[in-house]
N, C-alpha and C positions, 0 to 999 in steps of 0.2 A: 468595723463597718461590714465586712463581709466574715463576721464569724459562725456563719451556716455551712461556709466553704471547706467542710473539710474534706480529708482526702479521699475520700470515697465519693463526696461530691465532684470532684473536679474529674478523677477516674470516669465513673459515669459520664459526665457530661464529653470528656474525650471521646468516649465510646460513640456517646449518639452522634457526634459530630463525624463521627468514619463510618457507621453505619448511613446515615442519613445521604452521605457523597457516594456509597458506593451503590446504593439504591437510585440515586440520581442518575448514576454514573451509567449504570445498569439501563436504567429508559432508554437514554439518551443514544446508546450503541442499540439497543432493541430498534426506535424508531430508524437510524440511518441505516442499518442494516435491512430495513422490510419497506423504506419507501419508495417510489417505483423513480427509476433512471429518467435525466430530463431526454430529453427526443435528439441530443445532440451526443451521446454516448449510446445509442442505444442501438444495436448492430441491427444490418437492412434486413427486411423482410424476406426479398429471393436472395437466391444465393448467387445474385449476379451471372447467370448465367454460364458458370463454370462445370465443366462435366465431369463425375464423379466425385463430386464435392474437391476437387482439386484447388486449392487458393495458393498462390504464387507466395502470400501477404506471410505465409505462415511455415514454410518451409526456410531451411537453414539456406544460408546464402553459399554458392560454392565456392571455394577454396581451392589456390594454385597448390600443389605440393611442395612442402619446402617454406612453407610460411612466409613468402616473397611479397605478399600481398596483390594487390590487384594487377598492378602494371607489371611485374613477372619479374622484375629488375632488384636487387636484394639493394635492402638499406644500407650505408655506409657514414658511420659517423663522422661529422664535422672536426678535424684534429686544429688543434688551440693550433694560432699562427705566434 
């Protein structure tokens, strides 16, 4: 039934089928990567008013010394009763 199939045909046909996915594949990351951001991702116009392009949003948060965390009180684990 399928004595046309030999190995070299099925080889080949392997091929085109990884060829053809990764040209797809390829578009595919082409178009999301170049289409423009919907309006709800897309960062504001002014700079909010911040002077010297200072953003709060963007700097590291500060840190008590000691790694105590916020409240300054150090962790203590719960011992099994």
């Amino acid at each position: 039934m399928f004595e046309f199939m030999t190995r070299e045909v099925f080889d080949a046909l392997i091929i085109a089928v990884i060829v053809i996915g990764g040209a797809l594949a390829a578009v595919r990351l082409y178009r999301d990567f170049t289409r423009p951001l919907p309006r709800s991702m897309m960062p504001p116009d002014d700079a909010g008013g911040l002077e010297d392009g200072y953003n709060d949003d963007t700097q590291p948060n500060p840190t008590t010394p000691g790694g105590t965390g916020k409240s300054g009180k150090k962790r203590r684990r719960k011992s099994k009763s």
